[in-house]
C-alpha positions in Angstrom: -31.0 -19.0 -40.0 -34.4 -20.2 -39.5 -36.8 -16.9 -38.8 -39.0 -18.9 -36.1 -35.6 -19.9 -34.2 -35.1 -16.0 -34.2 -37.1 -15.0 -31.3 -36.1 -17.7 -29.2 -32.2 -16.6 -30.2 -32.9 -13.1 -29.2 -34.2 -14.5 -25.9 -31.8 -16.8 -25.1 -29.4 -13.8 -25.6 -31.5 -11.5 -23.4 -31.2 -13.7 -20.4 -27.7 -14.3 -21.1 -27.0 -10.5 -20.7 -29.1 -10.6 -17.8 -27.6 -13.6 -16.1 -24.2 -11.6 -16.8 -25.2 -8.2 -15.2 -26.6 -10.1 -12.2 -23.2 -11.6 -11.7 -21.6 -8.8 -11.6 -24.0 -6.9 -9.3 -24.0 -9.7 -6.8 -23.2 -8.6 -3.4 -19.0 -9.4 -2.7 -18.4 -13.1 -1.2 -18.8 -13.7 2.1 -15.0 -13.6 3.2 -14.9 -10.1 1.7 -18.1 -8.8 4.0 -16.8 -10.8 7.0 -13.5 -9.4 6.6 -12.5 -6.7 9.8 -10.1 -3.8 8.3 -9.5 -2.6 11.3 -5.5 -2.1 11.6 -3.4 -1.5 14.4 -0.1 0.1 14.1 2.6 -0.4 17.0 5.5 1.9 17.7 8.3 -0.7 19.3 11.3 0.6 18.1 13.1 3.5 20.8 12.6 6.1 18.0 9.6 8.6 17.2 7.6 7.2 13.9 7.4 10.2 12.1 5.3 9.8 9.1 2.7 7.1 8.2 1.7 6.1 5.2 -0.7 3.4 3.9 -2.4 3.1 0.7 -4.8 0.4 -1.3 -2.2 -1.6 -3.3 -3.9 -0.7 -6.2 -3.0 3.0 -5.8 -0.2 4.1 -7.6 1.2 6.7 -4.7 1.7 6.7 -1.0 -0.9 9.6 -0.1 -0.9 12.1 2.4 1.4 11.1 5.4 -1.6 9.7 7.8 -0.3 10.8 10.9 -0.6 14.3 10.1 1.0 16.9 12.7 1.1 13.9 15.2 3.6 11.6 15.9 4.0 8.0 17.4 6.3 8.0 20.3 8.3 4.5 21.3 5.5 2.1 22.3 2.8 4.4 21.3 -0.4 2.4 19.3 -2.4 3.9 16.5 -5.6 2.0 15.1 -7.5 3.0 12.1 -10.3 1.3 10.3 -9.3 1.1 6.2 -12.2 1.3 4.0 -11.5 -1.8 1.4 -11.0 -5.1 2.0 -8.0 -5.1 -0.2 -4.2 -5.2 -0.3 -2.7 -2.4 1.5 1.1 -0.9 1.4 2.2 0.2 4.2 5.4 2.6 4.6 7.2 4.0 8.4 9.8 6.8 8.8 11.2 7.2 11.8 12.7 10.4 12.9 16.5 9.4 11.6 14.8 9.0 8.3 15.3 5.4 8.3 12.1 4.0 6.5 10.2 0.6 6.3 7.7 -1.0 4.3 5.3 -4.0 3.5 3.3 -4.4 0.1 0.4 -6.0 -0.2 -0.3 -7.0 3.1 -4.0 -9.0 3.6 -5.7 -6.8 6.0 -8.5 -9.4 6.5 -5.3 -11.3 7.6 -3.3 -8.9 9.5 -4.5 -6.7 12.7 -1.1 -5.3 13.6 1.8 -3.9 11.9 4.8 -3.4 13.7 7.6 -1.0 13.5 10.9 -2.8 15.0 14.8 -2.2 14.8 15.1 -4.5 12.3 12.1 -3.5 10.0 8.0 -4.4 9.4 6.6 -7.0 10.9 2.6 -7.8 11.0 0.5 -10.6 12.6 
């Protein structure tokens, strides 16, 4: 290779490191910062929802149940606000164990999930 190219190569490869990192430091797109995480669950089935569960998709486990020592009573609401603007599983039991889930629900699509007699539904 010519030695007075050399610097010039070495530069050209700086700034395309930098051009790189910059990319990948870049603030998230504007649908991601937009994007409201705020969830409402809704009780309409005429049994007690007795464990919650809802996890980044991305996580390999359900968690802790998220209603704790609480419960949600037939027509009872319960909003929380997730922290990522990610797919989210989702997973109810009702008190007769019967349980119900969704995967990879679009929570900057979705504001409710609803527990019903026949299953999940969201909107």
């Amino acid at each position: 290779m010519d030695t007075t190219l050399m610097p010039f190569a070495r530069r050209l490869g700086f700034l395309a490191t930098l051009s790189l990192l910059a990319g990948s430091l870049a603030p998230a797109p504007a649908a991601a910062q937009g994007c409201n995480t705020t969830v409402r669950f809704l009780n309409q089935t005429n049994r007690v929802v007795q464990q919650l569960y809802y996890n980044p998709s991305s996580t390999s486990n359900w968690g802790p149940d998220r209603l704790g020592a609480n419960v949600m009573r037939p027509g009872q609401v319960y909003s929380v606000r997730l922290s990522q603007a990610a797919p989210y599983d989702f997973r109810f039991v009702l008190d007769n164990g019967y349980a119900a889930e969704a995967r990879r629900v679009n929570v900057c699509a979705v504001s409710e999930l609803i527990a019903t007699p026949q299953g999940l539904r969201w909107r």
